[in-house]
C-alpha positions as CSV (number, residue, x, y, z in Angstrom):
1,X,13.9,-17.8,0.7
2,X,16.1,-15.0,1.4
3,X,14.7,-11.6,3.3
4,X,13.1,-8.6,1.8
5,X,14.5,-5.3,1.4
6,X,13.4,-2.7,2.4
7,X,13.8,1.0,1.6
8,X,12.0,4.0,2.6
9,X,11.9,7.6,0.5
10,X,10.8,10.5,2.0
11,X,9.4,13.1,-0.2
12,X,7.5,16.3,0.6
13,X,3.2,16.3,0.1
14,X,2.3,17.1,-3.7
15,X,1.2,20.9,-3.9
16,X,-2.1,21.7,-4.9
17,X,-2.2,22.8,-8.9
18,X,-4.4,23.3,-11.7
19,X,-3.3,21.6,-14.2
20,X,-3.0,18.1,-12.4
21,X,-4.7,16.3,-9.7
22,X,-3.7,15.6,-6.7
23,X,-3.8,11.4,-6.7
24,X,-1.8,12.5,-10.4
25,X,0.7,13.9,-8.8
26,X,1.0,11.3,-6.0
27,X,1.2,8.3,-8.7
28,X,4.6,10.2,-10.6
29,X,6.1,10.9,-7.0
30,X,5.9,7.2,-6.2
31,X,6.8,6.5,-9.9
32,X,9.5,8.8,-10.0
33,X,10.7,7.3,-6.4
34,X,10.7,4.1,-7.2
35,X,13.3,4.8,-10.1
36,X,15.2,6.6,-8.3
37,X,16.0,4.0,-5.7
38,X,16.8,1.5,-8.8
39,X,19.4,3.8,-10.1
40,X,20.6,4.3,-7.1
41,X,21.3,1.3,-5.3
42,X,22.9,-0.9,-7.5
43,X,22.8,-3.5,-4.9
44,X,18.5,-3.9,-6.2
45,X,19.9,-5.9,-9.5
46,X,18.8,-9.2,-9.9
47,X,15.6,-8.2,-7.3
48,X,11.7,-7.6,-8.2
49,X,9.5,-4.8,-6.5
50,X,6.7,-6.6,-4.5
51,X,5.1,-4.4,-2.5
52,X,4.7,-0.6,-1.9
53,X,3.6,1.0,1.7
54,X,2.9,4.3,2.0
55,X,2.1,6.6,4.5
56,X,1.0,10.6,4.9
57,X,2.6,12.3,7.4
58,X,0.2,15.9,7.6
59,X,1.7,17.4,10.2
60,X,5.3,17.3,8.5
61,X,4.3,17.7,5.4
62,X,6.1,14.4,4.1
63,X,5.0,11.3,2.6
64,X,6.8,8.4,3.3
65,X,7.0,5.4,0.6
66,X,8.5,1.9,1.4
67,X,9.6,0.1,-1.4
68,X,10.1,-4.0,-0.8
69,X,12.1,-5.8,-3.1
70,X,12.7,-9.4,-3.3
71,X,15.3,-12.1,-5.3
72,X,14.3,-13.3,-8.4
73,X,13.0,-16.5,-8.7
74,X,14.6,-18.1,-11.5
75,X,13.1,-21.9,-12.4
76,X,15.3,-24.7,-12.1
77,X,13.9,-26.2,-15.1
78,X,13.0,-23.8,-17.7
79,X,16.5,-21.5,-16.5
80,X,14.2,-19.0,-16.4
């Protein structure tokens, strides 16, 4: 099995607001993150996300998301 990759977005805290919460906003950041790396990094075709790490940085005001990716399997057998 080939190696992970592994890419890492940095993105600013979600602001306070009234209209959404804040774990709301978190989810579309790392939504709209995760897209974003797949358009751009055409190198990711052909590859599943598996796993997502991310961590708050307070003092910076960042938060920093790790996308993994991984080959698809494709079966032997079934072709797919």
């Amino acid at each position: 099995m080939s190696e992970p990759i592994k890419i890492i977005e940095v993105l600013p805290l979600p602001e306070p607001s009234r209209f959404r919460t804040r774990s709301t906003q978190f989810l579309r950041m790392v939504k709209m993150a995760v897209s974003r790396v797949r358009r751009g990094h055409p190198e990711l075709e052909g590859t599943s996300l598996y796993d997502i790490g991310i961590r708050k940085i307070p003092a910076e005001g960042k938060l920093e998301v790790t996308l993994y990716f991984r080959p698809d399997q494709v079966n032997e057998k079934t072709g797919a």
